[in-house]
LOMIFI-535113 format. One line per field, with one value per residue: residue number from 0; x, y, z of N, C-alpha, C in turn; residue in three letters. Coordinates in steps of 0.001 Angstrom, whole numbers, padded with zeros to 6 digits. Each point is the difference from the previous one (the first is absolute). Example, Ala and Ser with C-alpha at 12.3 -4.5 7.8 and 13.67 -1.06 7.14 Angstrom:
num	[0|1]
nu	[013190|-000350]
nv	[-005690|001050]
nw	[007800|-000720]
cau	[-000890|000820]
cav	[001190|001190]
caw	[000000|000060]
cu	[000900|-000770]
cv	[001200|001090]
cw	[000000|000730]
residuo	[ALA|SER]
This chain:
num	[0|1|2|3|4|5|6|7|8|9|10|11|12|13|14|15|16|17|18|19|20|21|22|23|24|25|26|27|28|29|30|31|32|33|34|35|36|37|38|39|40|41|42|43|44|45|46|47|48|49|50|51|52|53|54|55|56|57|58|59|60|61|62|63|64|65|66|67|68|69|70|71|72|73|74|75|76|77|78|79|80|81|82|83|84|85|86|87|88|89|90|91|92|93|94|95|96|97|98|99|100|101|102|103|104|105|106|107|108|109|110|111|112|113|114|115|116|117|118|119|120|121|122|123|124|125|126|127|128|129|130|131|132|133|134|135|136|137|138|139|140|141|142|143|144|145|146|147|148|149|150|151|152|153|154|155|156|157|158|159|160|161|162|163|164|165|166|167|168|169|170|171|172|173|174|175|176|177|178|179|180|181|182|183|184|185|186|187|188|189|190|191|192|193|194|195|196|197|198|199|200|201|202|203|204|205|206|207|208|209|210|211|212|213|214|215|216|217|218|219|220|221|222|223|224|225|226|227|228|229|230|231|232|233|234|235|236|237|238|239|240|241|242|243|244|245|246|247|248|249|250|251|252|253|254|255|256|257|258|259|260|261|262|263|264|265|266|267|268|269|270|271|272|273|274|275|276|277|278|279|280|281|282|283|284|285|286|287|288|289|290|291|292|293|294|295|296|297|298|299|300|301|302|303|304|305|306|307|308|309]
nu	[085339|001000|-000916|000861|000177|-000308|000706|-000631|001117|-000689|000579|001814|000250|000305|001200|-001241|000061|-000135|-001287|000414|-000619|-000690|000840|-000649|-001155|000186|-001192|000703|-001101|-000346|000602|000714|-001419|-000547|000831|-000530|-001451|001205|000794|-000236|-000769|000632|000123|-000805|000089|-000682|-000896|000389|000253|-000584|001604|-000971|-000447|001087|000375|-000190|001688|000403|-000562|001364|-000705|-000315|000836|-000491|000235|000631|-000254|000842|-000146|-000636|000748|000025|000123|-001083|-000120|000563|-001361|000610|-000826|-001251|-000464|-001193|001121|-000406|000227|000863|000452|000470|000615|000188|-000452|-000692|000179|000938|000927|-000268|-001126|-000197|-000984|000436|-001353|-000499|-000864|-000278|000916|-000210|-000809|000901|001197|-001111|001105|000669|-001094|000055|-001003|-000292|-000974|000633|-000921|001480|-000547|001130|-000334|001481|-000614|001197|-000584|-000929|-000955|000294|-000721|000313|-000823|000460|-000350|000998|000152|000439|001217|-000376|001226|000839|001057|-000579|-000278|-000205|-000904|-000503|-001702|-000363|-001169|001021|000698|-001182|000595|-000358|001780|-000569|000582|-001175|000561|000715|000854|-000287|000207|000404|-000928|-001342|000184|-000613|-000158|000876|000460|001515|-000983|000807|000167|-001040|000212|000770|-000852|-000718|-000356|001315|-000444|000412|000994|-000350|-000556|-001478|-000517|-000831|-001541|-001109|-000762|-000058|-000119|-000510|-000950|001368|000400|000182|001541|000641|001319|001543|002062|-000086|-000933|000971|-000722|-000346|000334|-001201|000967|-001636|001218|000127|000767|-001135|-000305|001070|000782|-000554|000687|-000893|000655|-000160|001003|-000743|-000985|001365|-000295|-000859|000126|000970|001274|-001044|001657|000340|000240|001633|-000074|-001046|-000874|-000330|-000317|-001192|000639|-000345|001423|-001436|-000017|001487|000591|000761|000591|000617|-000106|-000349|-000271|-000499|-000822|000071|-001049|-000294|-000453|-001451|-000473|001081|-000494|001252|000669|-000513|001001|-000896|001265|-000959|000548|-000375|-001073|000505|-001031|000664|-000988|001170|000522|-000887|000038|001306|-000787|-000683|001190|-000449|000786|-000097|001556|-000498|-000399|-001554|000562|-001030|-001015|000594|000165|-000339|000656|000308|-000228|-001126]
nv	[076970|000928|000262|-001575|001000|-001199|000734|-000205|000204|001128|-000779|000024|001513|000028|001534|000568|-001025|000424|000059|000867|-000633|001015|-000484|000667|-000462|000752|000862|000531|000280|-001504|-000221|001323|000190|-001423|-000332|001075|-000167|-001015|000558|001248|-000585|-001127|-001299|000535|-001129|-000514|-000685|-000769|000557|-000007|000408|000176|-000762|001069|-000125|001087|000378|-001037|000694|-001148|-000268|-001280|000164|-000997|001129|000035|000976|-000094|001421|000726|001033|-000090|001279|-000353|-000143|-001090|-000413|-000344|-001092|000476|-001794|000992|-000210|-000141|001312|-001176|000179|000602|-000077|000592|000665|-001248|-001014|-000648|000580|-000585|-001175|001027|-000010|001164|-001038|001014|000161|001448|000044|-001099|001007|000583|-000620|-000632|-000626|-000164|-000963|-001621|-001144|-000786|-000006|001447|000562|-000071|001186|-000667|-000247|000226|-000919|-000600|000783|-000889|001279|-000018|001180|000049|000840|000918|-000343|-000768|000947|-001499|000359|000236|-000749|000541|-000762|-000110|000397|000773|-000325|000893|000792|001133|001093|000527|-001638|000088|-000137|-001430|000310|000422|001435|000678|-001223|-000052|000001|-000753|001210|-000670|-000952|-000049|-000848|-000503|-000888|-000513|-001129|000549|000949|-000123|000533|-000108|001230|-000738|-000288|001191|-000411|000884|000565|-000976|-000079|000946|-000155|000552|-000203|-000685|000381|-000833|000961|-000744|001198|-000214|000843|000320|-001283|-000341|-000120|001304|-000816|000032|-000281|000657|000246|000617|000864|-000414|001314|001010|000823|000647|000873|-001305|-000158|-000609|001243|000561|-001217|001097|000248|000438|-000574|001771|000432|001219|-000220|-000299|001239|000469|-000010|-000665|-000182|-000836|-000648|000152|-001007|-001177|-000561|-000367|-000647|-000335|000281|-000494|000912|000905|-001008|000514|-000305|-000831|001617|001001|000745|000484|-000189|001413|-000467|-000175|-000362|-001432|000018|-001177|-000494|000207|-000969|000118|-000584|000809|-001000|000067|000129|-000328|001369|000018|-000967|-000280|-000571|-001403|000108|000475|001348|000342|-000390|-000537|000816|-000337|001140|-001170|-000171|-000370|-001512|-001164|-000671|-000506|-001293|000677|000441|-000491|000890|-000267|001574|000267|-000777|000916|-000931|000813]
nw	[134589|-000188|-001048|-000394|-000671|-001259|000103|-001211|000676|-000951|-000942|000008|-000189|-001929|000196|-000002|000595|001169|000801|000041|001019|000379|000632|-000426|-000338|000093|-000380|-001067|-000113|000827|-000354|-000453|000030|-000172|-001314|-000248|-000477|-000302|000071|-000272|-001177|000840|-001067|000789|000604|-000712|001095|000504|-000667|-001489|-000255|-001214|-001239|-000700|001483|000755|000067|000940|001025|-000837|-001450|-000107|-000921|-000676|-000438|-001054|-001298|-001310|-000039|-001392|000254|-001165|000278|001092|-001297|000426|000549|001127|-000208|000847|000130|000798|-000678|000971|000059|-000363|000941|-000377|000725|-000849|000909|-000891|000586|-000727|000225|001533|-000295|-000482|000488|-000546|-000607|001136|000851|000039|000203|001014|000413|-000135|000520|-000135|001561|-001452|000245|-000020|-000522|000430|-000486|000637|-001103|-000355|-000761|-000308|001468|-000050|000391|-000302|-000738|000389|001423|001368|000900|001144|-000413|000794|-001275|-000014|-001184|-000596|-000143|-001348|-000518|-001066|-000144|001028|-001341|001152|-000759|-001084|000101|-000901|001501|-000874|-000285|-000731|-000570|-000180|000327|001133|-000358|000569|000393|-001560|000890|000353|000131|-001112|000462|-001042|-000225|-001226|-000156|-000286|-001246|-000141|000261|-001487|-000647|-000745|000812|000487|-000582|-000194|-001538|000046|-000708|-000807|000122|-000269|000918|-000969|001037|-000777|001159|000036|000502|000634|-000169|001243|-000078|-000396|001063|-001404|000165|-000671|000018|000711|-000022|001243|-001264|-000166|000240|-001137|-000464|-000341|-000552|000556|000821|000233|-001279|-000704|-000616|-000253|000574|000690|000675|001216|000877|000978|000279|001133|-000849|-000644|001246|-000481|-000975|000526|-000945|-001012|000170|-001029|000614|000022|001107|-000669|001802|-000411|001440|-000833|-000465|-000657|-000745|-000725|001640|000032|000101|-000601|000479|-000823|000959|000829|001334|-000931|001402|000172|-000311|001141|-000812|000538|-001129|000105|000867|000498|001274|001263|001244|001291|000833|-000056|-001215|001014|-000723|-000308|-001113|000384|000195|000963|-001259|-000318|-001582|000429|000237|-000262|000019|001089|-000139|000388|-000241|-001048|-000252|-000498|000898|000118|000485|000602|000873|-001396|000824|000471|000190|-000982]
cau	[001301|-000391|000349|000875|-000203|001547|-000070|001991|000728|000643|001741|000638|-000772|001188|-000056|-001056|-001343|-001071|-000640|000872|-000817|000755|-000923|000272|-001169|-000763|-000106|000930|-000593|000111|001131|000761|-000617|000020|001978|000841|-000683|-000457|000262|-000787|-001358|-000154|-001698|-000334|-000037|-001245|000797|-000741|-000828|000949|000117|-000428|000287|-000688|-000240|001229|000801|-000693|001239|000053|-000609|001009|-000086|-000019|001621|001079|-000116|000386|-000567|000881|-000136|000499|001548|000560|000157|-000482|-000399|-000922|-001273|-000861|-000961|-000905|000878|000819|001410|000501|000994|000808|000251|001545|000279|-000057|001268|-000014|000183|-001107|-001091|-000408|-001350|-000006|-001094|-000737|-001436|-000503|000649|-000472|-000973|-000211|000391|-000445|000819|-000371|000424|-000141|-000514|001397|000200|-000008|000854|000770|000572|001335|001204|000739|-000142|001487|000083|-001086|000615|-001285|000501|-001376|-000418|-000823|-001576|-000278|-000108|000713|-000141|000782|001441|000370|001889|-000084|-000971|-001384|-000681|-001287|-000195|-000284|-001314|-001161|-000197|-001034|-000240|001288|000207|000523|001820|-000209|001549|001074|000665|-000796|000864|001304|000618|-001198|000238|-000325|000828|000357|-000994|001127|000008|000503|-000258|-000240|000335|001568|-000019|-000868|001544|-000510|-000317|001153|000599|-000385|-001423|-001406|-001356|-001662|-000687|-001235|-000424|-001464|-000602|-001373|-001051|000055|-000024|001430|000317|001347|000531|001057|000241|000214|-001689|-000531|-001346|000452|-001042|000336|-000532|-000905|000694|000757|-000800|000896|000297|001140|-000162|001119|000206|000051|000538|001779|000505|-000286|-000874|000436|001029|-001492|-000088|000896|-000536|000748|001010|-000252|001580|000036|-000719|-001405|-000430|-001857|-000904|-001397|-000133|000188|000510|000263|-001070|000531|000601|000607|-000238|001409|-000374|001076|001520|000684|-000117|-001612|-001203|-000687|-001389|-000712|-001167|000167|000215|000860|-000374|001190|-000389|000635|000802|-000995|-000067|001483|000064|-001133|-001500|-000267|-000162|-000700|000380|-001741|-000754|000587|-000005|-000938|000789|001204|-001085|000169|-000313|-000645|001400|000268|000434|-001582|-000178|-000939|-001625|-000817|-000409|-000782|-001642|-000432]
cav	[000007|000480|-000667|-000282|000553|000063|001225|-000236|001130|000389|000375|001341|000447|000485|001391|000542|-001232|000117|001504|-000224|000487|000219|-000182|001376|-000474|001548|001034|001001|001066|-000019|-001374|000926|000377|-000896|000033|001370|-000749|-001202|-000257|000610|-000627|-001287|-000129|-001478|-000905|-001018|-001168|-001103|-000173|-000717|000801|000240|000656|001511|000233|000521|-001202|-000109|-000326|-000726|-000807|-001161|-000289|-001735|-000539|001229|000101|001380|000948|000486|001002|000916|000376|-000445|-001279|-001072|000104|-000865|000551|-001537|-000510|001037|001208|001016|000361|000065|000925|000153|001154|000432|000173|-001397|-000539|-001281|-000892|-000644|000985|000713|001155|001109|000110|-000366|000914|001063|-000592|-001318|000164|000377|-001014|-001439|-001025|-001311|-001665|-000987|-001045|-000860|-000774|000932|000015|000960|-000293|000704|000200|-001075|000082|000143|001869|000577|-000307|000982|000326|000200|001627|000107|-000026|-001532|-000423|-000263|001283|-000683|000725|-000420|-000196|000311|001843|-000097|-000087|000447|000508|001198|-000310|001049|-000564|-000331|-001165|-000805|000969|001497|000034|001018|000318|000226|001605|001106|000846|-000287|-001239|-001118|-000424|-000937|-000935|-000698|-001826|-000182|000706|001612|001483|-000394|001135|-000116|-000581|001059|000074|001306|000205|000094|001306|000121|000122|000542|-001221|000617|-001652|000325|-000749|000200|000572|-000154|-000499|000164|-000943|000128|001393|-000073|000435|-000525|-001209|000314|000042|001579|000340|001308|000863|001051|000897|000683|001045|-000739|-000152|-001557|-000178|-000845|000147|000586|000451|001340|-000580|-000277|000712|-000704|-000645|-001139|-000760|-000148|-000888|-000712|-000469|-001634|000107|-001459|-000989|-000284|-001669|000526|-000719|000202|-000770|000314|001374|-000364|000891|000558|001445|000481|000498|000854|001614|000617|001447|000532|-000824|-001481|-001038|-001041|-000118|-000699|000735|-001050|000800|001195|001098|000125|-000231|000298|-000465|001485|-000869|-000167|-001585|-000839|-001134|-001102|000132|001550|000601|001120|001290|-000306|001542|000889|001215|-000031|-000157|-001304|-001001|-000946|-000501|-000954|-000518|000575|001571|000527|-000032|-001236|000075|000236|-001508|-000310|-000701|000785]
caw	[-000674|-001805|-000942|-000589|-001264|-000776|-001244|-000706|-000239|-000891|000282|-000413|-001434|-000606|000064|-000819|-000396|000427|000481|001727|000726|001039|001254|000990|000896|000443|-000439|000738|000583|001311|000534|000433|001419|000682|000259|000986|001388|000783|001203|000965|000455|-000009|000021|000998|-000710|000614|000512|-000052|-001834|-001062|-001016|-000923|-000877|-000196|000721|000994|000706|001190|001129|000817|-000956|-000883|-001225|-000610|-000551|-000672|-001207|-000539|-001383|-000613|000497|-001051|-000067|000984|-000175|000878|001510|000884|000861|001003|-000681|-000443|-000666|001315|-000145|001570|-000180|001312|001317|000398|001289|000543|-000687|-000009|001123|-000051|-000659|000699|-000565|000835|-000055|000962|000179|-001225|-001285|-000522|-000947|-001312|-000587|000565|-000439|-000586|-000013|-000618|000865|-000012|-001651|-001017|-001308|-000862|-001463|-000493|001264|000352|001465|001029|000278|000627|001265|000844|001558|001345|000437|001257|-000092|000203|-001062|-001134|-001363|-000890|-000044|-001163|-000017|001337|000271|000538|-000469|000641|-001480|000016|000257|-001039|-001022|000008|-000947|-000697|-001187|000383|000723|000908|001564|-000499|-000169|001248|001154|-000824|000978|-000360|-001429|-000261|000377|-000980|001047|001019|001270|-000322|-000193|-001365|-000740|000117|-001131|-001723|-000813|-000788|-001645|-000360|-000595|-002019|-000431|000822|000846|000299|000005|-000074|001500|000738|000665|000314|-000886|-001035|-000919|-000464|-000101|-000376|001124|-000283|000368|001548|000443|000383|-001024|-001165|-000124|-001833|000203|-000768|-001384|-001226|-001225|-000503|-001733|000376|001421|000853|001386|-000026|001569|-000670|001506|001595|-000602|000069|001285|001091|-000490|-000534|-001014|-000358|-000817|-000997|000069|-001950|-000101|001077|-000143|000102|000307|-000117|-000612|-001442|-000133|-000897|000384|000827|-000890|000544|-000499|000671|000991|-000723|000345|-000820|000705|-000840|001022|-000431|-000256|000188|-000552|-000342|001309|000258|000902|001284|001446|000537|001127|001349|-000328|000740|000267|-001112|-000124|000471|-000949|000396|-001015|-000695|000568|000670|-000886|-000755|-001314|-000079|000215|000374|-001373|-000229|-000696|-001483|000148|000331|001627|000974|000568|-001025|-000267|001700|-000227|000312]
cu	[-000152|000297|001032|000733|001141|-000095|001640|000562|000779|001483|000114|-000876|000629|-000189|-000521|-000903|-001233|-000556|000840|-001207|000586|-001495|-000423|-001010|-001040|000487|001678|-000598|000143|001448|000681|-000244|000205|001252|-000117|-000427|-000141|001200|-000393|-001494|000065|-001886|000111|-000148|-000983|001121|-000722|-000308|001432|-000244|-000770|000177|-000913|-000006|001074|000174|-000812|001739|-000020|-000606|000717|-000127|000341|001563|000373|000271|000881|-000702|000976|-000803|000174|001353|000925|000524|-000710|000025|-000352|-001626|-000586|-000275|-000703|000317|000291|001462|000952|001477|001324|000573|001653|000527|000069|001672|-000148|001222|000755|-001421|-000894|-001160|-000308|-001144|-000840|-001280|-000297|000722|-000407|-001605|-000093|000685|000147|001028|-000870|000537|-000486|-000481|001096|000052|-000348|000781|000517|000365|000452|000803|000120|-000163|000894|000030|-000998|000512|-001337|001311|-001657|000264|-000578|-001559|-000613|-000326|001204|000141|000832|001331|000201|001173|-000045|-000997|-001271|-001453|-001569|-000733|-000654|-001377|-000466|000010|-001243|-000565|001677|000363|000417|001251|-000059|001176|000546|000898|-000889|000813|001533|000849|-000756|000537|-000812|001176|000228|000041|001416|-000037|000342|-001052|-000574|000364|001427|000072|000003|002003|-000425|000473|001865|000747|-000094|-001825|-000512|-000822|-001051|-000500|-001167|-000318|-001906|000334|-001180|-000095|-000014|-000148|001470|000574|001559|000998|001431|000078|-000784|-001369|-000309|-000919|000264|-000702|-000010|-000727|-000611|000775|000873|-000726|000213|-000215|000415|000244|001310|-000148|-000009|000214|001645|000785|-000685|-000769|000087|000828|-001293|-000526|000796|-000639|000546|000389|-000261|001318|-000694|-000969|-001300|-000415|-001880|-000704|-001189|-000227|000273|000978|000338|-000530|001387|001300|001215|-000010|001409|000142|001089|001686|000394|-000548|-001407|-000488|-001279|-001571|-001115|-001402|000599|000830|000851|-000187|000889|-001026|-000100|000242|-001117|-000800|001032|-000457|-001023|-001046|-000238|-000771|-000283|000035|-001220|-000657|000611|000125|-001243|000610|001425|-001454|000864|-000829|-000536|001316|-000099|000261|-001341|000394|-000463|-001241|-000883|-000399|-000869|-001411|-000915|-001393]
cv	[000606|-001027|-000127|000202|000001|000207|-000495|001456|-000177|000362|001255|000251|000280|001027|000384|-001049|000370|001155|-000111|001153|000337|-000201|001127|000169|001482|001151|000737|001164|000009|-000814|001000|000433|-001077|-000394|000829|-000326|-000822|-000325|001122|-000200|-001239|-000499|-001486|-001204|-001426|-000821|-001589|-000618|-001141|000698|-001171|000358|001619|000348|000779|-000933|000107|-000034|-001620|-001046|-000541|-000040|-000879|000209|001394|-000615|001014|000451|001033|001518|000993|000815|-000755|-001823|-001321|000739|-001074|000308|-001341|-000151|000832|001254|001461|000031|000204|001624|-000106|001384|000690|-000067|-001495|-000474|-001433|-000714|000448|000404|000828|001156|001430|000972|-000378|000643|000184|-000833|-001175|000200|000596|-001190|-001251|-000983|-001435|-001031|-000582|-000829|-001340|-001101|000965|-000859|000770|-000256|001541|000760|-001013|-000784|000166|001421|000037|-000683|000648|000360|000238|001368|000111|000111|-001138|-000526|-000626|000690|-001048|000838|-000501|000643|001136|001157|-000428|000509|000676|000294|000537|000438|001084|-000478|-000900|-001120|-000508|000920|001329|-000383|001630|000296|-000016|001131|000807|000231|-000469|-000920|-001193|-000530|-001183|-001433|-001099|-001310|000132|000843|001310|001176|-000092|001261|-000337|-001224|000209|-000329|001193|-000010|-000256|001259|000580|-000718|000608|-001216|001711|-001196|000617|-001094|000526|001038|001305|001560|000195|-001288|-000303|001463|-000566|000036|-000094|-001026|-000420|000010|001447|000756|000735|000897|000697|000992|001108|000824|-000495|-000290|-001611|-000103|001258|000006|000622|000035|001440|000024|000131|000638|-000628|-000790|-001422|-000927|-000665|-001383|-000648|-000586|-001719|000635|-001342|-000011|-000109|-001197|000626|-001454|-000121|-001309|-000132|000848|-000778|000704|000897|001603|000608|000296|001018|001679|000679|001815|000696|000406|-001144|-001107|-000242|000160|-001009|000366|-001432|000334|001976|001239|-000306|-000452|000336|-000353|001154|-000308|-000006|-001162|-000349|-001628|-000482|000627|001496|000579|001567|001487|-000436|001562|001027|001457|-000338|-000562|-001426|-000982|-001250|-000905|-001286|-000885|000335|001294|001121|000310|-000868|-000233|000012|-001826|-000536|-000702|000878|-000629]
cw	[-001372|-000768|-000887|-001513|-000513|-001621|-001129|-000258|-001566|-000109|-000804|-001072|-000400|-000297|-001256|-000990|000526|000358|001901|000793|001926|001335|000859|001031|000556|-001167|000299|000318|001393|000386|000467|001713|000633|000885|001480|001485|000250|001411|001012|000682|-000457|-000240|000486|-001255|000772|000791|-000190|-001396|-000391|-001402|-001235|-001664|000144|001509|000807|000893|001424|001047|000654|-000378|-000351|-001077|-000686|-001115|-000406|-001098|-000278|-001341|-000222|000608|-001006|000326|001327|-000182|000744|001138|000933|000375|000312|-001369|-000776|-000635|001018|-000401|001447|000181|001320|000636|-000069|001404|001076|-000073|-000360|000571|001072|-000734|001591|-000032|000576|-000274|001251|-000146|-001127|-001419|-000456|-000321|-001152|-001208|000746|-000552|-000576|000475|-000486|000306|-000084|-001045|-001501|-001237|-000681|-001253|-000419|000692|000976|001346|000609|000554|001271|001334|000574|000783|000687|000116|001518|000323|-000261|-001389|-000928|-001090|-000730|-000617|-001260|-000102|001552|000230|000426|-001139|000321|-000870|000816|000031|-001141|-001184|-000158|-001012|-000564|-001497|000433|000784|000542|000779|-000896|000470|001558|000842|-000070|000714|-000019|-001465|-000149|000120|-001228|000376|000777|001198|000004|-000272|-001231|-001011|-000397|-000932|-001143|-000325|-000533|-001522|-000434|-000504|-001355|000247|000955|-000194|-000199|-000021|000784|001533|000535|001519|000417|-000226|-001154|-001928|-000254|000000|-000650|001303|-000515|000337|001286|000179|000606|-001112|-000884|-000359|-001411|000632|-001310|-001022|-000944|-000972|-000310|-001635|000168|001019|000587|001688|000001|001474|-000137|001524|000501|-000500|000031|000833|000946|-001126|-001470|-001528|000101|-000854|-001180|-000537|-001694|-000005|000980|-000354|000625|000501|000517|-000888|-001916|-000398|-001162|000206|000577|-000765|001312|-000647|000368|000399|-000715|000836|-000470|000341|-000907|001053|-000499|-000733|-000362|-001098|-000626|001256|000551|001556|001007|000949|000690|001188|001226|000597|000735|000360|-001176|000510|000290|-001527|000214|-000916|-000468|000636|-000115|-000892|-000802|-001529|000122|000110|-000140|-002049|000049|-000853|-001674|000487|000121|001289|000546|000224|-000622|-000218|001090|-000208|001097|001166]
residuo	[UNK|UNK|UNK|UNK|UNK|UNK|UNK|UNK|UNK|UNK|UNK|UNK|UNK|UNK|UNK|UNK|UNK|UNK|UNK|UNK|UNK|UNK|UNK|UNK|UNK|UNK|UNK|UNK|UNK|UNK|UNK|UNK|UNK|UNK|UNK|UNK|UNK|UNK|UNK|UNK|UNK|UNK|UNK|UNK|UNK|UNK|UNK|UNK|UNK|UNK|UNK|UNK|UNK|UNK|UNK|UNK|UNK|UNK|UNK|UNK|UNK|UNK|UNK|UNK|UNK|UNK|UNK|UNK|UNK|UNK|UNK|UNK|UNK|UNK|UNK|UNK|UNK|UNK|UNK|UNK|UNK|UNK|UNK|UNK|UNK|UNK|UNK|UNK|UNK|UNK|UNK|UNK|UNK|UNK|UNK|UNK|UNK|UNK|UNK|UNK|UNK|UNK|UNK|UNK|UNK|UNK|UNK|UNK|UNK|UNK|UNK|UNK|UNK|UNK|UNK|UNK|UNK|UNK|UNK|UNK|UNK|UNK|UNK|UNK|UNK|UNK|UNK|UNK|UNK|UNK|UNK|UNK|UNK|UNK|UNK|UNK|UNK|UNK|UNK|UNK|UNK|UNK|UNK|UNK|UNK|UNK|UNK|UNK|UNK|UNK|UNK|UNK|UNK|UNK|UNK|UNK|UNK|UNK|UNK|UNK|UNK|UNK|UNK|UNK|UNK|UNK|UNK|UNK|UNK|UNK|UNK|UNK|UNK|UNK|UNK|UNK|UNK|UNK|UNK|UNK|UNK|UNK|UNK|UNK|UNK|UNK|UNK|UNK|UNK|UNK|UNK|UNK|UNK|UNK|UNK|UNK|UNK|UNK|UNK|UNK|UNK|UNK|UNK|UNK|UNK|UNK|UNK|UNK|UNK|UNK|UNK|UNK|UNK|UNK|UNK|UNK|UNK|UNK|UNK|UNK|UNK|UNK|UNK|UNK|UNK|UNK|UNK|UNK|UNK|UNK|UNK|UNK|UNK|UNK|UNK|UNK|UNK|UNK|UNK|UNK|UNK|UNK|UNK|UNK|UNK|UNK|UNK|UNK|UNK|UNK|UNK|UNK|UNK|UNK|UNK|UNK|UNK|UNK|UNK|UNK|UNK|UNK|UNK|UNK|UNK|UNK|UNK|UNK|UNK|UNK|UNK|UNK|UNK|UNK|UNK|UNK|UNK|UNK|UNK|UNK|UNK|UNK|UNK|UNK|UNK|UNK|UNK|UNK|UNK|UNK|UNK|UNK|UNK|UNK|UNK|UNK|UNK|UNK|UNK|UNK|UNK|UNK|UNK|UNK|UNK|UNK|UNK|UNK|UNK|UNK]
């Protein structure tokens, strides 16, 4: 039986008290590939076992309870005991609850259950249910969604199925969608905030946790933008509302620059920042390089990579 692990969940954090860290769990060097391949090359998954702290989920393992953590942009997440990130199935229904996860699919995402004196902290039991899969396995249900986690998540903390094949979401302690949670940046502010991802370490991101970038031909005494037309459609500028708010980040590194369409543009350590549109999901970093002259920021507006523990 795994072991029983009870952890105190840290409450709300107040907007820019703290350092906000993101669960992202794999290199974005590889998560992009992985994403792509994981429902074409399903990876087998052990049988017979019991999921583990640090361990890949097992097909069909009981797990001693359900805990919630903080996922950084993804906010509260459900997960086992062993910090496994549980998720759910667009294509499932809840009601009736129903699993349109079979074969290939249930190896790659092994339905979660429960042992029967599981412990829960900070979801609700009234939410929790099973149904019988034709594989003779109890899957566990939360407000009716069939429940699973994910075989390329490898240690407690990774969220690898976030977003896979645009029907995997991580799962929230009500069953929902934890993405359908993110509150977005009030009106009249910019959210910059500082998160853990791999391998980069901390990195600058927005409200949404998408990656920020500076680019080499900009100047930061004085600091200008030199990202302008198509330039700036491939990569968008942060706009800096009148109210900027900073979390993890210092905010004396964090300033604005007024382009010369009039628009502010956020600036970090000096450097003028943007996204670029090839980021279509949290943690992504795929503008890191790109030309030899973009890069993925650090939260003093440094390059990242230049932090990389060598």
């Amino acid at each position: 039986m795994a072991t029983r692990l009870r952890h105190a969940i840290a409450g709300a954090v107040a907007l820019g008290a703290v350092l906000v860290t993101a669960a992202c769990g794999a290199s974005p060097a590889t998560t992009n590939a992985a994403n792509a391949k994981a429902l074409a090359e399903p990876a087998a998954a052990p049988t017979g076992t019991v999921a583990i702290d640090d361990a890949p989920p097992a097909a069909g393992a009981q797990n001693a309870g359900l805990k919630t953590a903080d996922a950084g942009a993804l906010g509260t997440i459900v997960t086992t005991a062993n910090g496994m990130t549980l998720y759910r199935f667009d294509k499932d229904s809840n009601k009736p609850p129903t699993s349109a996860c079979v074969e290939a699919c249930a190896k790659t995402w092994p339905a979660a259950t429960l042992t029967d004196d599981a412990a829960l902290e900070g979801v609700d039991k009234s939410l929790i249910g099973s149904i019988d899969r034709p594989d003779g396995i109890k899957q566990l249900t939360i407000s009716g969604w069939p429940m699973y986690m994910y075989s390329k998540d490898a240690k407690a903390g990774d969220t690898m199925g976030e977003a896979v094949g645009g029907t995997w979401w991580s799962a929230a302690p009500n069953g929902t969608r934890a993405k359908d949670k993110i509150k977005p940046a009030a009106p009249g502010t910019t959210v910059i905030r500082a998160m853990d991802v791999k391998p980069f370490g901390k990195i600058a991101t927005d409200a949404n946790g998408f990656t920020l970038y500076r680019f080499d031909k900009d100047t930061v005494n004085p600091s200008v933008s030199n990202c302008n037309g198509d330039c700036a459609k491939t990569w968008p500028i942060i706009k800096a509302e009148d109210n900027i708010v900073a979390e993890g980040i210092d905010k004396s590194l964090v300033g604005s620059i007024t382009r010369a369409d009039g628009t502010k543009q956020l600036t970090l350590g000096g450097w003028p920042m943007y996204r670029y549109i090839k980021d279509t999901k949290v943690c992504q970093t795929n503008g890191e390089g790109v030309g030899g002259i973009w890069f993925v920021a650090s939260p003093d507006g440094k390059k990242a990579k230049d932090k990389i523990a060598k």
